[in-house]
TIPABA-689472 format. One line per field, with one value per residue: residue number from 1; residue in three letters; chain; x, y, z of N, C-alpha, C in turn. Coordinates in steps of 0.02 Angstrom, whole numbers, plus 50000, padded with zeros to 5 digits. Example, Ala and Ser with C-alpha at 12.3 -4.5 7.8 and 13.67 -1.06 7.14 Angstrom:
resi: [1; 2] $
resn: [ala; ser] $
chain: [A; A] $
nu: [50660; 50642] $
nv: [49716; 49888] $
nw: [50390; 50354] $
cau: [50615; 50684] $
cav: [49775; 49947] $
caw: [50390; 50357] $
cu: [50660; 50645] $
cv: [49835; 50002] $
cw: [50390; 50394] $
# end
This chain:
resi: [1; 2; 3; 4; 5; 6; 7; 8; 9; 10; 11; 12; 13; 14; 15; 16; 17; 18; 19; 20; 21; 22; 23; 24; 25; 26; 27; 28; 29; 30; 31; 32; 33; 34; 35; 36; 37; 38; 39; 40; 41; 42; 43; 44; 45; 46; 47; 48; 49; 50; 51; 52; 53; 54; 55; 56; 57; 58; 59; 60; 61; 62; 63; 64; 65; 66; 67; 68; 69; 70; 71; 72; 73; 74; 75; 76; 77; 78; 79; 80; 81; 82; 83; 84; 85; 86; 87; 88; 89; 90; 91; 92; 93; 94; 95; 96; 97; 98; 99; 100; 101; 102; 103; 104; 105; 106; 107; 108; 109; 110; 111; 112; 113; 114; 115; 116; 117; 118; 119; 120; 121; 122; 123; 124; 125; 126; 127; 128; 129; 130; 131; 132; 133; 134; 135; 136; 137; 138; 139; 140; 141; 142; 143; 144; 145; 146; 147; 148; 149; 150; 151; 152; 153; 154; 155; 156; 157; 158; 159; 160; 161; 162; 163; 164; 165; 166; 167; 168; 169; 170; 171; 172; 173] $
resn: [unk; unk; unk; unk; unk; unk; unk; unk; unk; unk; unk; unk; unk; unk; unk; unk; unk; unk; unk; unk; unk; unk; unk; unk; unk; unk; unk; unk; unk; unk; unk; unk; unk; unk; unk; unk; unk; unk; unk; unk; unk; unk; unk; unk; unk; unk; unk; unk; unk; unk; unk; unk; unk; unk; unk; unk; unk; unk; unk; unk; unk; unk; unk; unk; unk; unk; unk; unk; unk; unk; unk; unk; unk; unk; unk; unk; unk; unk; unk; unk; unk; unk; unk; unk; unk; unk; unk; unk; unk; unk; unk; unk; unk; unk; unk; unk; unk; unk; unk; unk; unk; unk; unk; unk; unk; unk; unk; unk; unk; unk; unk; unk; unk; unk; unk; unk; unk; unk; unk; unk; unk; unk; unk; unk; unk; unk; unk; unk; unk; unk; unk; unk; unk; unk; unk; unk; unk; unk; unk; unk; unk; unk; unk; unk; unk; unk; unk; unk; unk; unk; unk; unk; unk; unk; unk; unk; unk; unk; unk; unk; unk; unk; unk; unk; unk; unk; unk; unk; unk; unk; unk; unk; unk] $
chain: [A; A; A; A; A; A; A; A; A; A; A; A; A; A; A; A; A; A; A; A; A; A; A; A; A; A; A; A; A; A; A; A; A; A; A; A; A; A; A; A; A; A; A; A; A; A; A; A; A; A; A; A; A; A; A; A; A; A; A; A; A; A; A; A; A; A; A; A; A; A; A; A; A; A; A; A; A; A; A; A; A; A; A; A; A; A; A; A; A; A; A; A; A; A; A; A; A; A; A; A; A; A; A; A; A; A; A; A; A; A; A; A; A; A; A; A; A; A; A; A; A; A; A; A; A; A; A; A; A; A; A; A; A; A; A; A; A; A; A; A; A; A; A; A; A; A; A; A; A; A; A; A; A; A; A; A; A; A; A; A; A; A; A; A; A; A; A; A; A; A; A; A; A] $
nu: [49467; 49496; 49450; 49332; 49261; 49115; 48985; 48924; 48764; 48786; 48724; 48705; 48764; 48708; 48731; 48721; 48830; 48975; 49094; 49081; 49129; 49299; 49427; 49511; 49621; 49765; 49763; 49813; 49774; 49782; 49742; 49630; 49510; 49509; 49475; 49345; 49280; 49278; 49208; 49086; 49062; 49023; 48929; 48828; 48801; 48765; 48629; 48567; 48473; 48499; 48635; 48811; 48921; 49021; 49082; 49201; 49188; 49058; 48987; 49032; 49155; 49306; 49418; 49521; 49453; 49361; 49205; 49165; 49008; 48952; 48893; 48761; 48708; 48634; 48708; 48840; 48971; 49114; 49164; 49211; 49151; 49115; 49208; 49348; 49433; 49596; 49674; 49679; 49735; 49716; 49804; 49796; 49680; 49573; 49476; 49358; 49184; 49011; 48918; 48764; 48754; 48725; 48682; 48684; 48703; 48668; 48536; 48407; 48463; 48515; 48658; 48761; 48910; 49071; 49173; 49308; 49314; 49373; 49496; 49645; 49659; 49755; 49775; 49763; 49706; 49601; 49635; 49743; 49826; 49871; 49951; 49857; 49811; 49684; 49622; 49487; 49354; 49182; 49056; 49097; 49226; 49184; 49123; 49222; 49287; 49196; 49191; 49347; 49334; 49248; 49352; 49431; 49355; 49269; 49096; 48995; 48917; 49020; 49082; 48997; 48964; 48889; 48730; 48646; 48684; 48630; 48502; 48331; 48315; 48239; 48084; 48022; 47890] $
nv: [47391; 47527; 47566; 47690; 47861; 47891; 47972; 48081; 48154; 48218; 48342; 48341; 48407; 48494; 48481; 48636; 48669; 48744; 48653; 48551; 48549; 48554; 48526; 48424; 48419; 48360; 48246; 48220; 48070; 48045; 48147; 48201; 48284; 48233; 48094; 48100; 48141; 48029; 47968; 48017; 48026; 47879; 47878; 47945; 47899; 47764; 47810; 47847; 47798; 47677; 47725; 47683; 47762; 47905; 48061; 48183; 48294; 48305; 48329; 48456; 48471; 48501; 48388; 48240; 48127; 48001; 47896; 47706; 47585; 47427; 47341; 47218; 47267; 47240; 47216; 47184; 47099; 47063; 47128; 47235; 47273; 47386; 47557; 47678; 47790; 47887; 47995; 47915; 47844; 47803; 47661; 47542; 47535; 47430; 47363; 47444; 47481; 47538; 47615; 47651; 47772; 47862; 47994; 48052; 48208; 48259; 48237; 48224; 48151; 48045; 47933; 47877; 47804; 47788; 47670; 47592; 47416; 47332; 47367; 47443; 47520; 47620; 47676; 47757; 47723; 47799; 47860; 47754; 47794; 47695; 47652; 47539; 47429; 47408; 47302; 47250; 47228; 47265; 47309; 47382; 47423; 47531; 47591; 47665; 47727; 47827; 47882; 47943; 48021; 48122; 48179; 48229; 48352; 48314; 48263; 48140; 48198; 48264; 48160; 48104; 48053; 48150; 48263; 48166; 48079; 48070; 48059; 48083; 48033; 47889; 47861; 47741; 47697] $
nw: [58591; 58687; 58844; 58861; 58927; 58969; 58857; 58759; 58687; 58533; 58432; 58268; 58125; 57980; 57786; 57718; 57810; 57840; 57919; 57873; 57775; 57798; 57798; 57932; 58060; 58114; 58273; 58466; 58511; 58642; 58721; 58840; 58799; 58662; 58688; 58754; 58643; 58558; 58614; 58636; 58477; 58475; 58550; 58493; 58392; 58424; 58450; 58343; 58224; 58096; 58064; 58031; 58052; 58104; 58097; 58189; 58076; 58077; 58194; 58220; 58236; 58181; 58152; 58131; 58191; 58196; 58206; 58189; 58151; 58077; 58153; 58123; 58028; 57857; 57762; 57795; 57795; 57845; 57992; 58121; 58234; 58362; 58342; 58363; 58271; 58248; 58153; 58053; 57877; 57732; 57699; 57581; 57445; 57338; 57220; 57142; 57177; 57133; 57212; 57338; 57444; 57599; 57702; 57873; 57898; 57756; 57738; 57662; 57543; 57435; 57348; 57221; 57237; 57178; 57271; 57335; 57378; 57456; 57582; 57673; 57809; 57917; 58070; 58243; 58404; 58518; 58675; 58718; 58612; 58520; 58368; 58234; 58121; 58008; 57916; 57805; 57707; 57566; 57639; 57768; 57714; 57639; 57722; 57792; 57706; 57676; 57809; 57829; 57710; 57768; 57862; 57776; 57760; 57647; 57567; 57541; 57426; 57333; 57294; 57188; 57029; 56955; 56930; 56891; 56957; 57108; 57203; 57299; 57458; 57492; 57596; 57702; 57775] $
cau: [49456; 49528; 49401; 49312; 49214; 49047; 48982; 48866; 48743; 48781; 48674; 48723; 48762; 48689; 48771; 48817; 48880; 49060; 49128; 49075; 49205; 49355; 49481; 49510; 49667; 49769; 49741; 49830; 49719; 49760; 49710; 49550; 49454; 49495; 49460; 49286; 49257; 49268; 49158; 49007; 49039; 48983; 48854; 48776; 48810; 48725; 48539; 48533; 48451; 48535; 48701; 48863; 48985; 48998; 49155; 49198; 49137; 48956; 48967; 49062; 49237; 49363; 49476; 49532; 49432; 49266; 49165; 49113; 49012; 48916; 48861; 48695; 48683; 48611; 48760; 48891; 49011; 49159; 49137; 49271; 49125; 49105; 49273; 49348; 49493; 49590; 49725; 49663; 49755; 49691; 49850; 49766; 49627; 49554; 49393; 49299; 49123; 48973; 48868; 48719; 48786; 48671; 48750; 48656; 48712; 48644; 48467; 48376; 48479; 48566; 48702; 48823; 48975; 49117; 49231; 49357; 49286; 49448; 49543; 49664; 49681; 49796; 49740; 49776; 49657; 49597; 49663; 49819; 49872; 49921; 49917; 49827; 49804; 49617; 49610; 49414; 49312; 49144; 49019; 49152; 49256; 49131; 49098; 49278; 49315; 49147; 49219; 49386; 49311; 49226; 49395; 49453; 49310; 49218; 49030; 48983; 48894; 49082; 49112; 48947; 48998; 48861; 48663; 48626; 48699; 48601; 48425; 48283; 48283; 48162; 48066; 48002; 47840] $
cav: [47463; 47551; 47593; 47762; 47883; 47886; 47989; 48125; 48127; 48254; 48368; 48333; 48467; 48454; 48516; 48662; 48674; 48752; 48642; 48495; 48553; 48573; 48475; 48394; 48426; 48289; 48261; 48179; 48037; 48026; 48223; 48202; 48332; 48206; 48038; 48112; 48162; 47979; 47932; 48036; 48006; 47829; 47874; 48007; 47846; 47742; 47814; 47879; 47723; 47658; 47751; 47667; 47791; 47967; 48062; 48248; 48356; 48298; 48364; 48532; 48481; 48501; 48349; 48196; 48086; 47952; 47807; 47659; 47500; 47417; 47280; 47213; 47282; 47168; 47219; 47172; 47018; 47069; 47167; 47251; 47295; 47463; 47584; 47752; 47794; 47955; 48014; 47861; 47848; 47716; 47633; 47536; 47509; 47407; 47313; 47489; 47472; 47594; 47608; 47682; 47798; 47922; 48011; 48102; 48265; 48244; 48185; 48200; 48131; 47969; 47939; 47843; 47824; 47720; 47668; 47497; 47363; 47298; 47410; 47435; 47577; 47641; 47742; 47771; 47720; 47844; 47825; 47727; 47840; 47653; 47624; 47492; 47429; 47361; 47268; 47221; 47231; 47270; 47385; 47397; 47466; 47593; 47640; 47674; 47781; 47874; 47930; 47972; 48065; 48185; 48193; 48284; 48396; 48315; 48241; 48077; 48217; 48288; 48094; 48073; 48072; 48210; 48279; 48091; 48008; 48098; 48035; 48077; 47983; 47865; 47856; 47700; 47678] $
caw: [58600; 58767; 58893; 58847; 58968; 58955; 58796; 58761; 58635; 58518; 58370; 58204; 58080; 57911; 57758; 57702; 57874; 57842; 57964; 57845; 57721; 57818; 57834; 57997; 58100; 58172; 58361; 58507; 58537; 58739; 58730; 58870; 58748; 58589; 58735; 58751; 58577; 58543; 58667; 58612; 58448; 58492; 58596; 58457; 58336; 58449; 58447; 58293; 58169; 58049; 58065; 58046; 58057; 58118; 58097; 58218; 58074; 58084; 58260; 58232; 58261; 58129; 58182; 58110; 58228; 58172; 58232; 58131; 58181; 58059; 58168; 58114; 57913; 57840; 57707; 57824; 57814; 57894; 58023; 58195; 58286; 58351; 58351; 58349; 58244; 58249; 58099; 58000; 57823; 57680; 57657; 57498; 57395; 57286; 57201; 57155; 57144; 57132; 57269; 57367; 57501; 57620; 57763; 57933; 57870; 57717; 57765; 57609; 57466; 57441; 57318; 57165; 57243; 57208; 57328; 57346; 57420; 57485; 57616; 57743; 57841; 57977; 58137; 58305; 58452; 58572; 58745; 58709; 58544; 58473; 58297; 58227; 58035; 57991; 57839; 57803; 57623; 57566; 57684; 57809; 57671; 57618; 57786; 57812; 57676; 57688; 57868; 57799; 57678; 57806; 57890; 57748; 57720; 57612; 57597; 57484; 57367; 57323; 57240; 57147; 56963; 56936; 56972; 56866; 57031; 57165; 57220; 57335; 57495; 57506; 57682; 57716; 57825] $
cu: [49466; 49445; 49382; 49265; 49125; 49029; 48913; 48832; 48738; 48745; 48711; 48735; 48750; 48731; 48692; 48863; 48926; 49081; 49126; 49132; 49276; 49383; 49506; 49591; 49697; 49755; 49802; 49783; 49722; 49729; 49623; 49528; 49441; 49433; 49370; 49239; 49235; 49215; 49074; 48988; 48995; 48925; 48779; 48774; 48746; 48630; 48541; 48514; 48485; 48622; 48756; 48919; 48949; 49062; 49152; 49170; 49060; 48953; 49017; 49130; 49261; 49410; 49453; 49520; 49370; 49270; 49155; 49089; 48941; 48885; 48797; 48690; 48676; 48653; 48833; 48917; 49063; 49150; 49171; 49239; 49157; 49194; 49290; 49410; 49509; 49670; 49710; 49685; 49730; 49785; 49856; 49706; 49611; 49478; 49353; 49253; 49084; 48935; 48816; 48735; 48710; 48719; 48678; 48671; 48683; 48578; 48425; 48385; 48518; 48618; 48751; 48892; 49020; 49196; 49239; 49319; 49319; 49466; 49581; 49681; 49722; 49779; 49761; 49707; 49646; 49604; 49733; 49857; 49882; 49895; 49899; 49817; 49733; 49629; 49536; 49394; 49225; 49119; 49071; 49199; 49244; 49126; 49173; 49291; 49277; 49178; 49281; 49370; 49298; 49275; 49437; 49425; 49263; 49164; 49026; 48950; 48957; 49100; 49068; 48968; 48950; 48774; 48627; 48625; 48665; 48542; 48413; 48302; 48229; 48155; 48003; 47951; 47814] $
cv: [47480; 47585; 47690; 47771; 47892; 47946; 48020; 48131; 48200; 48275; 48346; 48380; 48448; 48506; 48586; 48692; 48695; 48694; 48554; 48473; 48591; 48512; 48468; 48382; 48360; 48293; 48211; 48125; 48021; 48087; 48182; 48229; 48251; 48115; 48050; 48151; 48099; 47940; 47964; 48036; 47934; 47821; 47916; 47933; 47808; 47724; 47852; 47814; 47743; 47678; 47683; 47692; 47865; 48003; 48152; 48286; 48354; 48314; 48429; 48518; 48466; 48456; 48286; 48136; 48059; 47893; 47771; 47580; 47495; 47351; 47280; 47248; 47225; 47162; 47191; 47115; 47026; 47137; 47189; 47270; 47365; 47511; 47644; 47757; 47888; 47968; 47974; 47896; 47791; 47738; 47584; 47524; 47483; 47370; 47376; 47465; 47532; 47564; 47668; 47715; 47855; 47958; 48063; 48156; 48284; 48229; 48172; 48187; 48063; 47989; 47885; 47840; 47762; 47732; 47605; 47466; 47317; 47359; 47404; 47517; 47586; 47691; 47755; 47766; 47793; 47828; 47798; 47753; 47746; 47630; 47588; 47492; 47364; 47356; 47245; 47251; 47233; 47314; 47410; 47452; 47540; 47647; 47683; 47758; 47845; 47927; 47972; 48010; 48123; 48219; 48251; 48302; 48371; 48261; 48202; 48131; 48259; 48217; 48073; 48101; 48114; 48203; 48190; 48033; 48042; 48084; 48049; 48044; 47958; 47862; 47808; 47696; 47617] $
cw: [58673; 58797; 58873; 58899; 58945; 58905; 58807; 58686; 58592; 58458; 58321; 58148; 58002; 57851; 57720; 57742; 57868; 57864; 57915; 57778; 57732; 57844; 57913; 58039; 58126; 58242; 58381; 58539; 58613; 58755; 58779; 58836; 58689; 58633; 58720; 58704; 58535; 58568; 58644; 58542; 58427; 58497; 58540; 58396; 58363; 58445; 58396; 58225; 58122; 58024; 58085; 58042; 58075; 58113; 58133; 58173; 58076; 58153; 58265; 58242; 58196; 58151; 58146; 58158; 58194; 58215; 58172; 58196; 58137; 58071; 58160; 58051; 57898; 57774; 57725; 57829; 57843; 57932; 58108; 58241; 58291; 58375; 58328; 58339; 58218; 58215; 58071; 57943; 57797; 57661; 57560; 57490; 57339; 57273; 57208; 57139; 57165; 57174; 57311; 57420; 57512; 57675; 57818; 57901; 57813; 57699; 57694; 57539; 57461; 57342; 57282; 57202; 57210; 57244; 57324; 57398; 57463; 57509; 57645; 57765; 57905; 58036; 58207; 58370; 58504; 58625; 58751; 58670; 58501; 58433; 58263; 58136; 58048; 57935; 57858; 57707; 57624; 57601; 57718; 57773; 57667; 57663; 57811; 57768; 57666; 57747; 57873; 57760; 57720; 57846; 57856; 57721; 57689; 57627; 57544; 57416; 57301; 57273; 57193; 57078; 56911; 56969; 56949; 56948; 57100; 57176; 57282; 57409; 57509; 57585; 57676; 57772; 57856] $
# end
């Protein structure tokens, strides 16, 4: 990952935010604006527990920019450490399974989803623009396509296969 400027820690927008269901613009990833869009999504990733991904519309920007780093899940076996990918496409998928999704935006519901457990996606770094193909499986996966998802608009409650697949969050003491 190319050297990023230091990163600001930004609010979070919860749904039904507009901005949560709009599709996400491509960018120039050397753009200084997009450079330090990457950088605080990090940093807003960073201190917020349990987050492994964050993608521009959970902070108000309509753009095809996210974070992921699910280092330390205790779900995680492969794993690229922390990174910010900007036009990301899933080139393929496969191995759906149903799974437990929550999202920051989202705060009090968790969720059925399924999504491939096998991926690869295509993206563009910030800073250098150069495009890169991650292949990884399992959380990683998840986490991937979750953030793609928000890229174009939509929120893990858009894939739940109805009100059956939607639950409570629990809050653990």
């Amino acid at each position: 990952m190319p050297d990023l400027p230091v990163g600001s820690i930004l609010q979070v927008v919860r749904a039904p935010h507009p901005v949560l269901a709009t599709a996400g613009i491509e960018v120039d990833p050397r753009d200084p604006a997009i450079v330090q869009l990457a950088a605080d999504l990090l940093a807003t990733q960073v201190v917020s527990p349990g987050c492994v991904g964050l993608a521009a519309q959970q902070v108000g920007v309509a753009a095809r920019v996210f974070s992921v780093d699910v280092s330390g899940h205790p779900k995680t076996k492969i794993c690229h450490g922390a990174f910010v990918l900007c036009n990301a496409v899933i080139e393929s998928a496969t191995r759906k399974e149903r799974g437990r999704e929550g999202c920051m935006s989202v705060p009090d519901f968790t969720g059925d989803v399924a999504r491939a457990r096998r991926l690869v996606v295509r993206g563009q770094l910030p800073v250098t623009g150069e495009w890169v193909t991650i292949e990884t499986d399992g959380f990683e996966a998840v986490a991937l396509q979750h953030e793609i998802d928000h890229t174009d608009g939509l929120v893990f409650l858009d894939r739940v296969a109805g009100p059956h697949a939607v639950h409570p969050r629990r809050t653990y003491l």
